[in-house]
FIDO-163258 format. One record per residue (C-alpha): x, y, z; residue in three letters. Coordinates in steps of 0.1 Angstrom, whole numbers, padded with zeros to 4 digits, always signed. Layout:
! FIDO-163258
XYZAla...
! end
This chain:
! FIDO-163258
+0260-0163+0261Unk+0242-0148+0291Unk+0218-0120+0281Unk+0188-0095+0286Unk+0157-0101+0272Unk+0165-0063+0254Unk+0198-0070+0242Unk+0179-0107+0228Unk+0154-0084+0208Unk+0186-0065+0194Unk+0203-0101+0187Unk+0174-0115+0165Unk+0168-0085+0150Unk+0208-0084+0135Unk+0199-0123+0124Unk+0172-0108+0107Unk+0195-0087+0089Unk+0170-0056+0105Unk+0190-0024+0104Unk+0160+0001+0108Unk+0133+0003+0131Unk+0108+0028+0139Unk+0084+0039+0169Unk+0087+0060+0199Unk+0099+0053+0234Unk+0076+0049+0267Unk+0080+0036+0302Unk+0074-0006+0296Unk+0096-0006+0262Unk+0122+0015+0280Unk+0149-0013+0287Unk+0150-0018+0253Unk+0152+0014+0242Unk+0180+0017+0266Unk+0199-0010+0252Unk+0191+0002+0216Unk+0215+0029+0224Unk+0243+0002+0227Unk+0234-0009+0186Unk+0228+0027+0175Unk+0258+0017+0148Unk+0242-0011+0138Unk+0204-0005+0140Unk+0187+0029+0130Unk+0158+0040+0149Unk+0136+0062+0133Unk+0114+0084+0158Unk+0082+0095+0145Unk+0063+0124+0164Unk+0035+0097+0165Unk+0031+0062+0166Unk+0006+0056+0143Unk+0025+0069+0115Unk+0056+0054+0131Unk+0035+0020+0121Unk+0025+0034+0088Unk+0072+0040+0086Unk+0075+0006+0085Unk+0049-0004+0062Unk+0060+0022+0034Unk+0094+0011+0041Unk+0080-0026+0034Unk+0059-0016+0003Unk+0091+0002-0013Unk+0122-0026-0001Unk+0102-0057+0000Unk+0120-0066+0034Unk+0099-0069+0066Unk+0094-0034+0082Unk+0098-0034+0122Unk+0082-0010+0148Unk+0088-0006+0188Unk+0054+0007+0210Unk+0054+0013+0243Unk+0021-0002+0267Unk-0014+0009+0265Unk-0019+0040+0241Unk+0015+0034+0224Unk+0005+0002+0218Unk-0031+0012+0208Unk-0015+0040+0186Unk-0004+0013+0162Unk-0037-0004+0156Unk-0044+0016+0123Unk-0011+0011+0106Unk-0013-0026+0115Unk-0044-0034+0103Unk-0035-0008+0072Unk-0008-0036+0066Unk-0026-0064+0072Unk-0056-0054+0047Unk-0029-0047+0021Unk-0008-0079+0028Unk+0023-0061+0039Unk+0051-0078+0062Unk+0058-0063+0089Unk+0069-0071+0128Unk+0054-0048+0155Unk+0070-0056+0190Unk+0053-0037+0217Unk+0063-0039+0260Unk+0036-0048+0281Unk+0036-0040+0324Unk+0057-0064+0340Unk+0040-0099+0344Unk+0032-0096+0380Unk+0005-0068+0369Unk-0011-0082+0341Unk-0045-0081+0348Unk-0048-0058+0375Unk-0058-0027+0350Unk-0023-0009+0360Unk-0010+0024+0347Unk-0012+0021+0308Unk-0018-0022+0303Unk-0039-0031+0279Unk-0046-0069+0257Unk-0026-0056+0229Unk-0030-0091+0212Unk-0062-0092+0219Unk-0068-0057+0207Unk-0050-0069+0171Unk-0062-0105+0168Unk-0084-0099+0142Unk-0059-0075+0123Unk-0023-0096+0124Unk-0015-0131+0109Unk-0004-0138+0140Unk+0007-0125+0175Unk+0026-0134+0207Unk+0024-0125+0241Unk+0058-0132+0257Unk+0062-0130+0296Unk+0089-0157+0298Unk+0124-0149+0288Unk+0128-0184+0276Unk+0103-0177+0249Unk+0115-0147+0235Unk+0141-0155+0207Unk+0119-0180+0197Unk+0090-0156+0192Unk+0107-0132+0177Unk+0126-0156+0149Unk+0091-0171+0143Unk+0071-0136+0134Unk+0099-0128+0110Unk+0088-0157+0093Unk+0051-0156+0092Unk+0050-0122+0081Unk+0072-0134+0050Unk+0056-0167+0043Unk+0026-0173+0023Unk+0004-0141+0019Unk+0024-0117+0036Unk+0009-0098+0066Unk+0015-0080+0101Unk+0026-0102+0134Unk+0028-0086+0169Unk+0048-0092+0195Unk+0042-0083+0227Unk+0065-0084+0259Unk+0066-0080+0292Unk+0088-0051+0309Unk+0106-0078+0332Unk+0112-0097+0305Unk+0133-0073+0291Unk+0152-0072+0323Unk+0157-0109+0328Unk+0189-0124+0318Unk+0187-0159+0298Unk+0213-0179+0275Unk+0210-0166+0236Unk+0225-0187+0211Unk+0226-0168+0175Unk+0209-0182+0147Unk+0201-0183+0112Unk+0167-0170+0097Unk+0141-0198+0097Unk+0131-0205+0061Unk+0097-0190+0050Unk+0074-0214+0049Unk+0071-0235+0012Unk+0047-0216-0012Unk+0017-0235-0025Unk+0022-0242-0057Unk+0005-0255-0091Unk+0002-0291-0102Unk+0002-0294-0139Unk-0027-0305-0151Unk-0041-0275-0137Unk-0027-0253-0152Unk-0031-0273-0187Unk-0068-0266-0178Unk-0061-0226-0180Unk-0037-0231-0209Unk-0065-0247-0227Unk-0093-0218-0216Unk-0070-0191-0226Unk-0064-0207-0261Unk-0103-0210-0274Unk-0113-0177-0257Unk-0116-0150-0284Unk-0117-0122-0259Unk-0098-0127-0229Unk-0083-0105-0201Unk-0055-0106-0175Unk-0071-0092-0138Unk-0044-0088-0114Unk-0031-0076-0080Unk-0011-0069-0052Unk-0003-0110-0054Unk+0016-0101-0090Unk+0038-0077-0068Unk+0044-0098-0039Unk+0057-0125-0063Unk+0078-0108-0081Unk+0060-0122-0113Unk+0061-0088-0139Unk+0082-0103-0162Unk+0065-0134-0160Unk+0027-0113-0167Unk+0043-0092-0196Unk+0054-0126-0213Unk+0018-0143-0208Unk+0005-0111-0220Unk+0022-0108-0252Unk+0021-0141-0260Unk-0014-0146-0255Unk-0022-0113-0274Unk-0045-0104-0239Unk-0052-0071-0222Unk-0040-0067-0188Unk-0057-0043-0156Unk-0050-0039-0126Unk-0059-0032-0089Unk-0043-0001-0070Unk-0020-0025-0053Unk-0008-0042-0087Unk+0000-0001-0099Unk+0036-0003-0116Unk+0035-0041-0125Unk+0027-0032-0159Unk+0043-0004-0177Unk+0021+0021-0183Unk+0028+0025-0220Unk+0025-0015-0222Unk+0001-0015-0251Unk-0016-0043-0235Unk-0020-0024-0201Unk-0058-0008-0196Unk-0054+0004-0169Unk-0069+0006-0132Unk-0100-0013-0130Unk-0134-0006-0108Unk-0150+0022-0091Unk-0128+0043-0106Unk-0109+0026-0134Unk-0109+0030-0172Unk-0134+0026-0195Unk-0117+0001-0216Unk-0107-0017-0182Unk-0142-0023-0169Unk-0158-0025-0207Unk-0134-0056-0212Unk-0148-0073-0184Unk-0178-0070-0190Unk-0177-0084-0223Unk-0150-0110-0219Unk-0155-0149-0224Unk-0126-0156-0201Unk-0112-0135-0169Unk-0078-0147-0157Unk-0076-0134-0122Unk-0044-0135-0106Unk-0030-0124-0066Unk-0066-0106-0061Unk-0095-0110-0041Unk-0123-0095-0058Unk-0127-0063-0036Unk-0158-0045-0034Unk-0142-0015-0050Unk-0137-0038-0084Unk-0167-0058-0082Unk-0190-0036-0074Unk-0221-0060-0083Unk-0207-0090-0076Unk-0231-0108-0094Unk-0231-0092-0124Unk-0191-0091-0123Unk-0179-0105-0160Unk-0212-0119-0165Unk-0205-0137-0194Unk-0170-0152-0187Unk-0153-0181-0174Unk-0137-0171-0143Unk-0100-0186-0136Unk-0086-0174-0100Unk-0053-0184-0089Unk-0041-0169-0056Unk-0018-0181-0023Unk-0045-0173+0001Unk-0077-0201-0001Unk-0099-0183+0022Unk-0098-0156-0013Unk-0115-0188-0030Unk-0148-0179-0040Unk-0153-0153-0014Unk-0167-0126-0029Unk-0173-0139-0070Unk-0177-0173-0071Unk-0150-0187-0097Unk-0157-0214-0126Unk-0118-0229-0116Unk-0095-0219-0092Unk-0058-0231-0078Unk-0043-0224-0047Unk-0006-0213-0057Unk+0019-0185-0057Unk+0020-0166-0090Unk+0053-0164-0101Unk+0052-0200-0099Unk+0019-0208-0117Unk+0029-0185-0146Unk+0061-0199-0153Unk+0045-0231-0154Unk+0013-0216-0179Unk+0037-0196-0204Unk+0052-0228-0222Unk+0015-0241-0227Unk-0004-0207-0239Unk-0005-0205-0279Unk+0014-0176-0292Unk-0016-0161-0312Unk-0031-0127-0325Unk-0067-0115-0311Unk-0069-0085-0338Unk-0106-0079-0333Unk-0107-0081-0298Unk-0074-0063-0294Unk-0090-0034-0315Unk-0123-0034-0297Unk-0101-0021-0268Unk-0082+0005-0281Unk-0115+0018-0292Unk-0131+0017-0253Unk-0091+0033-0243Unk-0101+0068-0267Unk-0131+0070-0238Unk-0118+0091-0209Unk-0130+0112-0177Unk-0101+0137-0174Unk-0126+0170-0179Unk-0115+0196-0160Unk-0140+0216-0138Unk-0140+0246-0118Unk-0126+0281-0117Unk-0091+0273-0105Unk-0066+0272-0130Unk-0042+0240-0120Unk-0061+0211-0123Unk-0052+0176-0105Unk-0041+0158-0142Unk-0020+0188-0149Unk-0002+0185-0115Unk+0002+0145-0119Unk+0014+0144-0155Unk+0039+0170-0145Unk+0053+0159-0117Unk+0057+0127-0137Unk+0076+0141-0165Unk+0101+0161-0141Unk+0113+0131-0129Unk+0130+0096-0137Unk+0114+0063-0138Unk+0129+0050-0105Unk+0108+0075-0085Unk+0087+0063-0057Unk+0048+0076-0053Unk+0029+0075-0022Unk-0008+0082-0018Unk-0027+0093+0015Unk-0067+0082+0009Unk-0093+0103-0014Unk-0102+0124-0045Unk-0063+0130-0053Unk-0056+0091-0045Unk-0075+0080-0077Unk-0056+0107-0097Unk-0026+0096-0089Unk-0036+0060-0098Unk-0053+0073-0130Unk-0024+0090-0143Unk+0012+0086-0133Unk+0030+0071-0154Unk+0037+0038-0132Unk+0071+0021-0148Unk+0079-0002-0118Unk+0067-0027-0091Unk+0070-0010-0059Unk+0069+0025-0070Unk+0033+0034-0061Unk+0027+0033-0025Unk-0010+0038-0011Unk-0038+0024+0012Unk-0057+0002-0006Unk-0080-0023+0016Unk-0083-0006+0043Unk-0083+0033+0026Unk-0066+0049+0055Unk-0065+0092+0054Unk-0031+0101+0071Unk-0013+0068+0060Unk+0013+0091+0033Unk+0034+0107+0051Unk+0045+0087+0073Unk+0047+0054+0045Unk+0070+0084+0026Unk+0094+0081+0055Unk+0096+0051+0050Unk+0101+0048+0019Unk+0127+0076+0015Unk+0144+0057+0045Unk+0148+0025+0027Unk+0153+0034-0005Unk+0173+0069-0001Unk+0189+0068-0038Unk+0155+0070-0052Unk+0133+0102-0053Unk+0100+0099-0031Unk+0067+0121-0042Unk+0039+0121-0013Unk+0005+0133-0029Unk-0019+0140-0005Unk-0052+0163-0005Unk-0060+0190+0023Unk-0082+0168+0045Unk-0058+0139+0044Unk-0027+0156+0050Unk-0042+0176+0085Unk-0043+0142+0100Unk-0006+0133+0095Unk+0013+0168+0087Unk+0030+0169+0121Unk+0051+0140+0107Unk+0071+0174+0091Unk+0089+0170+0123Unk+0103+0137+0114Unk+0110+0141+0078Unk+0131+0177+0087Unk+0151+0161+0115Unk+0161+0133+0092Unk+0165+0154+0063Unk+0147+0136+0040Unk+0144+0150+0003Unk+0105+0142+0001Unk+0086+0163-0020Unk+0047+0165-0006Unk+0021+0180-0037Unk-0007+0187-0015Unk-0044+0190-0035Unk-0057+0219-0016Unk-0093+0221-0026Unk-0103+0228+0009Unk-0132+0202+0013Unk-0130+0167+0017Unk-0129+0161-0017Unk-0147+0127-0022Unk-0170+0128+0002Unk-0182+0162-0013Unk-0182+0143-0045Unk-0204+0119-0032Unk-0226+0143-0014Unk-0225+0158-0049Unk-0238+0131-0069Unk-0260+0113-0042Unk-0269+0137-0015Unk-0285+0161-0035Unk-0254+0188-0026Unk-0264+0186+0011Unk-0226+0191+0023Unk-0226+0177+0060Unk-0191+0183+0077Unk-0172+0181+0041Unk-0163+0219+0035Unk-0143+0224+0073Unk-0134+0263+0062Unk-0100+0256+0076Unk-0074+0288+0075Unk-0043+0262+0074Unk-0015+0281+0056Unk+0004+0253+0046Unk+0039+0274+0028Unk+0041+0291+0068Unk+0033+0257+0082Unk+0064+0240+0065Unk+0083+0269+0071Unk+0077+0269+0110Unk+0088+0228+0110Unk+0122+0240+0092Unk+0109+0229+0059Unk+0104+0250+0024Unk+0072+0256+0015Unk+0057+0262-0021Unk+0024+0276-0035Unk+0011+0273-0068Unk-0024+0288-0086Unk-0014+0278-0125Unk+0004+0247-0142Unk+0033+0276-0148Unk+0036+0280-0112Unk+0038+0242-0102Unk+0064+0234-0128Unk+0087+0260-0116Unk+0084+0254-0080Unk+0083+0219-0088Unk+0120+0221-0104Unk+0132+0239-0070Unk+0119+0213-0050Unk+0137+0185-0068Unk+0171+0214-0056Unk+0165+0206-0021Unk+0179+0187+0005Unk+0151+0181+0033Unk+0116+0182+0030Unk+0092+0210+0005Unk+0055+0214+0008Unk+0038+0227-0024Unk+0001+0236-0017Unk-0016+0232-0051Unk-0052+0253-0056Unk-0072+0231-0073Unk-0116+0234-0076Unk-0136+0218-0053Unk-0158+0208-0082Unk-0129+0186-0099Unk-0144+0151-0096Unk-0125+0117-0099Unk-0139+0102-0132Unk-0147+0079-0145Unk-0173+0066-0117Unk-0194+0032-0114Unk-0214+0040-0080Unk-0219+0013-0053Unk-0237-0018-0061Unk-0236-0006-0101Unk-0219-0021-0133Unk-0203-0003-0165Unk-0236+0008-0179Unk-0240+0030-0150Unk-0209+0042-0153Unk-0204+0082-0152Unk-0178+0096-0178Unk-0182+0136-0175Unk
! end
């Protein structure tokens, strides 16, 4: 069958059983945009009002579905535009296909209107990348990108194609998905070597991450857990794999974890670290990180191997697989002493509230928590009300607690709550964001309104940049550079103007009841939450220190 290169992209994006996309339209990526309007029944398209958070669409849509999310870019800045959300994905091992349109081939490299090396540009920040500029190629490409960003450790792939490529007519045969790539996987007598550290230690703990989600290996963790009689914690990306009411969950671990999390660490004999890389915001002294246990790392990715804490045993495997293997071999036992150590270190908490205002951040979190059912979906932009969010939802499921964690990106909510409400429309979507974060990506209002989607943004408003005044705070001797903007955005009238509803509230009282009216809506509501600027994220190890220089209150 005799086709355009724009009708192939549509083609292999139906094999890939794609039925939304994202982006924005632009003069190279115009043929396809053109023929997208022949598929409109079959494949959404999702316009952002930018394409950064266009990017940051598909990833949500990812984090929340688990399918691969796709974006469209036109040349140069639309392309550049996606740079962020890609390399957002790719820090947080997210799957996703960006295709962008290059000039036509007969200008690449002459510096025309709006080229640019968009594969050379994202290199560094994609597990792979094409540049297509034969038609003959294209199918190919495209099948092949679905399939790296779903094999393995998941991650971003770009594809980039030239405007007469899109025109050019070539013969398209339909095919089935190629298989994602076979999973590394366990032999056995590794794994009888864990078995056998897990059943002398007398205090271990389960560290875990993202990998745990990308699995699909909760069940298998809660069984190990209980079985084992150990305490689990986890990264930001892990949130929701354990139920927070799991007595054997501690909690978040590292900068800004629980004292029982980082306490148990440091006093364990054996860490069992599973789908996690050791991240600078967990390990903050590397070398001091769970100085006196045994270290066991099992993770997909080898170059995670020793990279950053160097590991007493490690095996190169997928989770889910390695677990189901370990459970059968781990002694069903009782750790009493150890088990009550904890629950002493969990009474230890840094929820103190400070300030004048009356509605403080663990107040808005808990509540908007208890309003609402245990299939909700929470996304994060990047600060102060970031790590309250972690700290204190009450996370029930995989895939319910959407942020930026590697890469800590400021403006990545909103449009990851698109998104999200996108792919998963029976479920209810809550964006927290803070004032600094949400001025970068508030225009995305525009998107949410024309697609009436129910999201419910609670913004922090304590009109600084919240943990960069904390820092300044703490470490800066109060010197606040460029943290306290003075900004006069009136975020109910800003909502308002976009076709939105907008909310404000001073008092838990307040919140709760405009809260309940936002959950009534249809389309989008704002509710601008007053909070102190001296409310601090705690508790806090600082850079470079371990739990004894943690700071409680």
């Amino acid at each position: 069958m005799k086709l355009t290169g724009s009708e192939i992209v549509a083609e292999v994006l139906l094999e890939q059983k794609v039925d939304t996309v994202f982006g924005y339209p632009g003069g190279t990526i115009l043929n396809i945009y053109d023929t997208l309007y022949n598929y409109q029944d079959k494949i959404k398209h999702i316009l952002a009002s930018h394409e950064q958070h266009a990017a940051h669409a598909a990833d949500g849509y990812a984090r929340a579905t688990g399918k691969t999310g796709v974006v469209f870019a036109t040349s140069g800045p639309g392309a550049t535009n996606l740079v962020t959300g890609i390399a957002t994905a790719f820090m947080d091992s997210i799957p996703m296909v960006a295709i962008t349109c290059n000039v036509p081939d007969s200008l690449i490299g002459r510096d025309a209107f709006q080229e640019i090396c968009i594969t050379g540009v994202t290199m560094p920040i994609t597990k792979h990348n094409y540049f297509v500029n034969r038609i003959e190629d294209l199918a190919d490409a495209l099948r092949n990108a679905f399939r790296i960003a779903q094999s393995g450790r998941k991650g971003p792939v770009l594809v980039d194609i030239t405007k007469d490529v899109t025109a050019a007519v070539f013969d398209y045969e339909k095919k089935k998905p190629l298989p994602v790539l076979e999973m590394p996987k366990a032999n056995p007598e590794e794994i009888q070597e864990v078995a056998d550290l897990i059943n002398k230690a007398r205090r271990p703990i389960v560290y875990f991450g993202g990998g745990v989600a990308s699995s699909c290996a909760s069940h298998q963790l809660a069984e190990l857990l209980q079985k084992a009689d150990m305490p689990g914690t986890y990264t930001m990306m892990a949130a929701g794999v354990l139920s927070y009411d799991d007595k054997k969950n501690l909690g978040l671990i590292g900068m800004h974890g629980s004292v029982a999390s980082n306490k148990a660490i440091d006093k364990a004999d054996l860490v069992l670290a599973l789908g996690t890389r050791f991240s600078d915001r967990v390990a903050l002294n590397m070398q001091k990180f769970a100085k006196d246990a045994t270290i066991v790392q099992i993770d997909i990715d080898k170059s995670e191997i020793n990279k950053n804490v160097l590991v007493d045993l490690s095996i190169v495997s997928d989770v889910k697989d390695a677990l189901e293997k370990l459970i059968p071999l781990v002694e069903k036992v009782e750790r009493t002493e150890w088990i009550d150590k904890l629950r002493e270190w969990k009474k230890v908490r840094g929820d103190k509230k400070e300030g004048a205002a009356k509605l403080h951040p663990v107040e808005i979190v808990t509540s908007a928590c208890d309003l609402t059912d245990k299939e909700t979906i929470y996304v994060t932009d990047v600060g102060q009300h970031q790590m309250w969010a972690a700290q204190y939802l009450k996370h029930k499921n995989t895939r319910s607690f959407l942020t930026s964690g590697g890469l800590g990106t400021m403006g990545f909510g909103y449009g990851a709550a698109i998104g999200a409400q996108i792919g998963c429309p029976q479920k209810r979507v809550i964006h927290f964001t803070g004032d600094g974060s949400f001025h970068m990506n508030l225009a995305e209002a525009c998107t949410a309104v024309s697609n009436n989607l129910p999201i419910i943004t609670i913004i922090m408003n304590n009109s600084v940049l919240g943990m960069v005044y904390q820092w300044q705070t703490a470490f800066y001797g109060k010197r606040y550079s460029s943290t306290t903007p003075e900004r006069k955005t009136d975020f109910v009238k800003v909502i308002e103007g976009f076709g939105g509803k907008g909310y404000r509230a001073t008092n838990p009282e307040e919140f709760e009841a405009a809260f309940k009216e936002a959950l009534k809506a249809e389309g989008p509501v704002w509710i601008d939450c007053i909070i102190s600027r001296e409310e601090r994220v705690l508790p806090m190890i600082p850079n470079g220190g371990t739990v004894n220089d943690m700071i409680v209150g």
